[in-house]
OpenMM code with the backbone's topology and positions (N, CA, C; nanometers):
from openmm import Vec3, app, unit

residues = "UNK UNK UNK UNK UNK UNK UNK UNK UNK UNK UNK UNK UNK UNK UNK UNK UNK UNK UNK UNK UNK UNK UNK UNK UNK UNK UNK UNK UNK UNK UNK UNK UNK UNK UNK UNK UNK UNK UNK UNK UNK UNK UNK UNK UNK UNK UNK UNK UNK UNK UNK UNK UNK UNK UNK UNK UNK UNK UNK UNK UNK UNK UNK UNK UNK UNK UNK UNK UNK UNK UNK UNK UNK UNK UNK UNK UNK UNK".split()
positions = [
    Vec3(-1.7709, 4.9061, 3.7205),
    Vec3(-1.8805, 4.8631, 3.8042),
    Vec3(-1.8778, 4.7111, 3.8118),
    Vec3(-1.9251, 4.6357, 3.9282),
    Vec3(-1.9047, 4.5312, 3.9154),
    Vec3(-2.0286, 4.4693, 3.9850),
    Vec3(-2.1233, 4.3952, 3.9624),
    Vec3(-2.2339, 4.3908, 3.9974),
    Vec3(-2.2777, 4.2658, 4.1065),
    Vec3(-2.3961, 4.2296, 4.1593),
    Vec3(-2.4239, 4.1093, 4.2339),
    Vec3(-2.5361, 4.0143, 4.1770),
    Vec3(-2.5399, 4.0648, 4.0524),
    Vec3(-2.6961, 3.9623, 3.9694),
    Vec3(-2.6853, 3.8158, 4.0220),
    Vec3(-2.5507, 3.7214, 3.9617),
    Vec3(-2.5302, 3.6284, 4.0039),
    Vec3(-2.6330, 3.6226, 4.1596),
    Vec3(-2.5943, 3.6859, 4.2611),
    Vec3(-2.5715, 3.5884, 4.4090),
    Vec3(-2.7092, 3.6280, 4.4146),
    Vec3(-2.7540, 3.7544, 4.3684),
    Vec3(-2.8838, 3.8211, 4.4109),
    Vec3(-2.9848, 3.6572, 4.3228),
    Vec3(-2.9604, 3.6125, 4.1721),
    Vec3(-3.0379, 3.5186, 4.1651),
    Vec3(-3.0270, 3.3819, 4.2570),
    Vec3(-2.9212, 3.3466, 4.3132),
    Vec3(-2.9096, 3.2368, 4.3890),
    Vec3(-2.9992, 3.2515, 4.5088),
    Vec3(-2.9959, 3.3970, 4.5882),
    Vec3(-3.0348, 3.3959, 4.7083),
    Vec3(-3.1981, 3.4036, 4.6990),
    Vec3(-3.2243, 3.4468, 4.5522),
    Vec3(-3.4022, 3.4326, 4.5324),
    Vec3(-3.4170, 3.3038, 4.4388),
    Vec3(-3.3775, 3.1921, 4.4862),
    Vec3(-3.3616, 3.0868, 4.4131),
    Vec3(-3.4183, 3.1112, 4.2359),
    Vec3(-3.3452, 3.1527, 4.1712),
    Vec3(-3.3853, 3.1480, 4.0113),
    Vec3(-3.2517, 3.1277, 3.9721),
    Vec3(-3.1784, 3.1307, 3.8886),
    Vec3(-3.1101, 3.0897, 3.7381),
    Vec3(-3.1165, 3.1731, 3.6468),
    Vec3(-2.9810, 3.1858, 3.5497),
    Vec3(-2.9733, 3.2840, 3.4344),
    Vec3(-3.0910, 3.2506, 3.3224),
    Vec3(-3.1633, 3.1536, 3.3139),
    Vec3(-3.2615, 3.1144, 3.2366),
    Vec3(-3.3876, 3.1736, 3.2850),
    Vec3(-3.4208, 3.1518, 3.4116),
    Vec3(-3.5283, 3.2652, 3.4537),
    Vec3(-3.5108, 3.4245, 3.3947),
    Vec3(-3.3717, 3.4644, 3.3926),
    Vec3(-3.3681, 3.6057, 3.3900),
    Vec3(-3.3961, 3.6048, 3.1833),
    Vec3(-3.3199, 3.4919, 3.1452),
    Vec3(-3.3334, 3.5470, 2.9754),
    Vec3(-3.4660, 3.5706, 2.9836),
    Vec3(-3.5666, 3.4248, 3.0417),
    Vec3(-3.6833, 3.4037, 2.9749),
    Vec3(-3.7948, 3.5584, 2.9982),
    Vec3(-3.7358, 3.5944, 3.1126),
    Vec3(-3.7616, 3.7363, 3.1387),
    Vec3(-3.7430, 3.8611, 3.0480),
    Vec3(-3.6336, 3.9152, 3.0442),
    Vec3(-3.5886, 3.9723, 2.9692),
    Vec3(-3.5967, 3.9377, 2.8352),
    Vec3(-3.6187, 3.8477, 2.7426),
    Vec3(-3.6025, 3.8198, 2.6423),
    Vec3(-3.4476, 3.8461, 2.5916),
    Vec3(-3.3806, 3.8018, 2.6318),
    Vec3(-3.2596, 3.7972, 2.5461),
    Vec3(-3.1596, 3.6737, 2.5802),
    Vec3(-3.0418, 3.6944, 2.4803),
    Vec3(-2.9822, 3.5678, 2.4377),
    Vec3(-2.8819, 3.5112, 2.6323),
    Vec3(-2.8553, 3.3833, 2.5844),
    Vec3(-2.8522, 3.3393, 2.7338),
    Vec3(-2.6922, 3.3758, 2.7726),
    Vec3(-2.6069, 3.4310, 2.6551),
    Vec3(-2.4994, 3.4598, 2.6742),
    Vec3(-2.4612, 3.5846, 2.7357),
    Vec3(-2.5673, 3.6759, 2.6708),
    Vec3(-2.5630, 3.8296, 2.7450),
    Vec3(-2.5640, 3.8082, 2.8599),
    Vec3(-2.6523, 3.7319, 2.9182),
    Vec3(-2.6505, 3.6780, 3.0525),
    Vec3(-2.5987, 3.6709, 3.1380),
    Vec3(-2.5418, 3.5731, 3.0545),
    Vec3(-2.4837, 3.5279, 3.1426),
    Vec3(-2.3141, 3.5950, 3.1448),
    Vec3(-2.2589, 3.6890, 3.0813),
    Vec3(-2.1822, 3.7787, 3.0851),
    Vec3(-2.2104, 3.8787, 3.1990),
    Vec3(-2.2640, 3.9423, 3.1897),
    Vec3(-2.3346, 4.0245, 3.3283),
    Vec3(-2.3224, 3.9165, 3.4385),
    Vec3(-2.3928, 3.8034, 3.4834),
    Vec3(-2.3711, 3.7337, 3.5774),
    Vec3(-2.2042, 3.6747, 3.6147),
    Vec3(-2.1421, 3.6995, 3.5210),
    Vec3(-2.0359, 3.6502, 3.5216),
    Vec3(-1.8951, 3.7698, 3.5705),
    Vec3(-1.9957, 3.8843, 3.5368),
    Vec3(-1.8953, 4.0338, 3.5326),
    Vec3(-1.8168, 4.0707, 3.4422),
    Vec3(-1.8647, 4.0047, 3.2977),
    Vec3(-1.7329, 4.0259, 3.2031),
    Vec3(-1.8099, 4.1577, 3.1173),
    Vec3(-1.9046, 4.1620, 3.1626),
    Vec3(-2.0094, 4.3117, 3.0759),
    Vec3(-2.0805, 4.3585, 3.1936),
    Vec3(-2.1481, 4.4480, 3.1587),
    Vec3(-2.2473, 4.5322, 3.2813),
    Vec3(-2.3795, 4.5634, 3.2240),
    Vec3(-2.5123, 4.5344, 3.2283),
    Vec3(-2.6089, 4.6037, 3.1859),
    Vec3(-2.5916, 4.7294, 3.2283),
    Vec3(-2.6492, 4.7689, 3.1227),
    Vec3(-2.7687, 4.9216, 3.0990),
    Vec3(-2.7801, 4.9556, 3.2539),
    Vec3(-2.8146, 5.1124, 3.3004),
    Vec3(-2.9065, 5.1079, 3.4154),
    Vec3(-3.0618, 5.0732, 3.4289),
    Vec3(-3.1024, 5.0741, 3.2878),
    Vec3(-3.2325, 5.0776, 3.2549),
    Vec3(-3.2744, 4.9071, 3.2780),
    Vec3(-3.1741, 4.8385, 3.2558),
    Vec3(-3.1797, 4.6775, 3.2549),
    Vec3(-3.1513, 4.6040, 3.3546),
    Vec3(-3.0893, 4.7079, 3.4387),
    Vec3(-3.0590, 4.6663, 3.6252),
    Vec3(-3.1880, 4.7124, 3.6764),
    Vec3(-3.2631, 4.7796, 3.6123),
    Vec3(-3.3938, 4.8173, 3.6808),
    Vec3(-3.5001, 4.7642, 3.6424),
    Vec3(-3.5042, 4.6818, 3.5420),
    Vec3(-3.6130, 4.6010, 3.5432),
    Vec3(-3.5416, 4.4453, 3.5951),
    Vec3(-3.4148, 4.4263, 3.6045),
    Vec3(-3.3676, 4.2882, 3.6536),
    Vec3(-3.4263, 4.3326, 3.8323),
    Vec3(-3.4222, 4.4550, 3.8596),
    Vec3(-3.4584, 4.4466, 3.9790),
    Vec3(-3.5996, 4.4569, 4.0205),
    Vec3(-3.6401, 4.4738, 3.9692),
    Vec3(-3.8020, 4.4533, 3.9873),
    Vec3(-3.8670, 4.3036, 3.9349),
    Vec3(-3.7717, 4.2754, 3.8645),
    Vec3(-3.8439, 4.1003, 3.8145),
    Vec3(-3.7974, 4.0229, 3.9436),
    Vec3(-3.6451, 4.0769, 4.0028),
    Vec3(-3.6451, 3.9884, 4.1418),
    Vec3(-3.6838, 4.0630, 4.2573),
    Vec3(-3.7892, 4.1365, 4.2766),
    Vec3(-3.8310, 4.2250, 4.3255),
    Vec3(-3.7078, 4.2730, 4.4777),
    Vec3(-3.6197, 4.3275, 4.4221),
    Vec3(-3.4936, 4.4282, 4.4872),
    Vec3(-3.4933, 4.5276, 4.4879),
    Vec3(-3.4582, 4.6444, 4.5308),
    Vec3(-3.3964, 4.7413, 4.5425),
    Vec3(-3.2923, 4.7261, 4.4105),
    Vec3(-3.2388, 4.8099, 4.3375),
    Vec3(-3.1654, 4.8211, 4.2528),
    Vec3(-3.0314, 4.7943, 4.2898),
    Vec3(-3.0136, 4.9011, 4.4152),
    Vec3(-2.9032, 4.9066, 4.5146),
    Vec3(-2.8703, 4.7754, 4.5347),
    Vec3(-2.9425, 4.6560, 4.5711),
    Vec3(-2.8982, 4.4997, 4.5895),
    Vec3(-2.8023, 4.3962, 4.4740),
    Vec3(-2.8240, 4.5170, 4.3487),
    Vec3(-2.7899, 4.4074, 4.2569),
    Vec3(-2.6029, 4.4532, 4.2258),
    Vec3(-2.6109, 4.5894, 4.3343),
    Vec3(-2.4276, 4.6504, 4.2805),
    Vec3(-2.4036, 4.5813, 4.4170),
    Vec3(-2.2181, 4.5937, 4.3658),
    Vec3(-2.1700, 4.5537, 4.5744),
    Vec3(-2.1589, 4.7010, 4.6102),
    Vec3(-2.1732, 4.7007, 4.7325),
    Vec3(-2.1395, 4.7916, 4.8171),
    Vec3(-2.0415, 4.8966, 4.8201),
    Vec3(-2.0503, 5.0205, 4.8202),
    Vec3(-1.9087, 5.0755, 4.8399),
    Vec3(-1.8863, 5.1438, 4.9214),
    Vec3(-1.7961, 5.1554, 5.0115),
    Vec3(-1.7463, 5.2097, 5.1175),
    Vec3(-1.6017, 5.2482, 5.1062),
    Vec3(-1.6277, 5.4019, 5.1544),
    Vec3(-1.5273, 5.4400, 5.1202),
    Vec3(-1.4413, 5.5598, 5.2682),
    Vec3(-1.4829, 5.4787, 5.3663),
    Vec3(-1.4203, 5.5591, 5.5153),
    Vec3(-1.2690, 5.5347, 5.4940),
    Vec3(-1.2721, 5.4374, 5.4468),
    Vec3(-1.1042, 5.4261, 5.4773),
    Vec3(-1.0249, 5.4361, 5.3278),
    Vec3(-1.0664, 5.5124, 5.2337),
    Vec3(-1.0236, 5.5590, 5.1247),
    Vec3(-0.9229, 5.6663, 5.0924),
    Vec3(-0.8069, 5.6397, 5.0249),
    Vec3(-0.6725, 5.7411, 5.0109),
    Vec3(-0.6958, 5.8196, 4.9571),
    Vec3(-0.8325, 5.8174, 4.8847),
    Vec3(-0.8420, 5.9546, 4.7892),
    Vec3(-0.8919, 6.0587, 4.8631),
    Vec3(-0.8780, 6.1798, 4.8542),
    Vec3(-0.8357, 6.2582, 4.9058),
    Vec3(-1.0081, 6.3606, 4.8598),
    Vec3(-1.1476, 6.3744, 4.9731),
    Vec3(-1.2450, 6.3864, 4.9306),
    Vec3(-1.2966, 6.4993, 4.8436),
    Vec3(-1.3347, 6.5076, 4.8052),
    Vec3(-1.3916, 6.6857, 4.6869),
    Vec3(-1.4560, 6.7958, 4.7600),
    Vec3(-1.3860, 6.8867, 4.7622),
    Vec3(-1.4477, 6.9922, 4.8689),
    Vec3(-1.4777, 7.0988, 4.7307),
    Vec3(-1.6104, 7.1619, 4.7432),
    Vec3(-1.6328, 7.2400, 4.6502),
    Vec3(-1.4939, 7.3184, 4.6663),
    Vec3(-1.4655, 7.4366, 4.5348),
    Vec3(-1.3512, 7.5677, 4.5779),
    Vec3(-1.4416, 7.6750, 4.5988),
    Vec3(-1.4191, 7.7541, 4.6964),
    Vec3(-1.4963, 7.8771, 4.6862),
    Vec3(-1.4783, 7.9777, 4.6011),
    Vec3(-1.6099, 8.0097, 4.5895),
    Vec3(-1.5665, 8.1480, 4.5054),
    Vec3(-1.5608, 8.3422, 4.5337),
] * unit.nanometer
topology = app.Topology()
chain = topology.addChain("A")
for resn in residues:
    res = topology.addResidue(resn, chain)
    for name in ("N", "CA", "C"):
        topology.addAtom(name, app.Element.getBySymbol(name[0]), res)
């Protein structure tokens, strides 16, 4: 998973220091997640998204997958 915390705080003008002072935690976790080298929790993308009041959906990138080689899952019948 690879997330958008970073741009999502730029575009609501705040900083990884807004989010510790929020969250209470250390500024490195942080800034790891902002950085993409870790991933929060879902539980911690959901309150990061409500402190920047988002959609949850805003804080992943996008995925699209029309033009994808994998080959889609069709139930098997039985």
């Amino acid at each position: 998973m690879i997330n958008r915390i970073g741009e999502v705080l730029k575009e609501k003008g705040a900083g990884n220091k807004d989010l510790v002072d929020f969250l209470k935690m250390e500024k490195e976790t942080v800034s790891r997640w902002v950085n993409n080298k870790h991933q929060p929790t879902v539980a911690t993308l959901n309150k990061i998204a409500e402190f920047l009041r988002v959609d949850i959906r805003e804080l992943l990138h996008p995925s699209d997958w029309r033009n994808s080689k994998v080959e889609e899952f069709k139930p098997k019948n039985k």
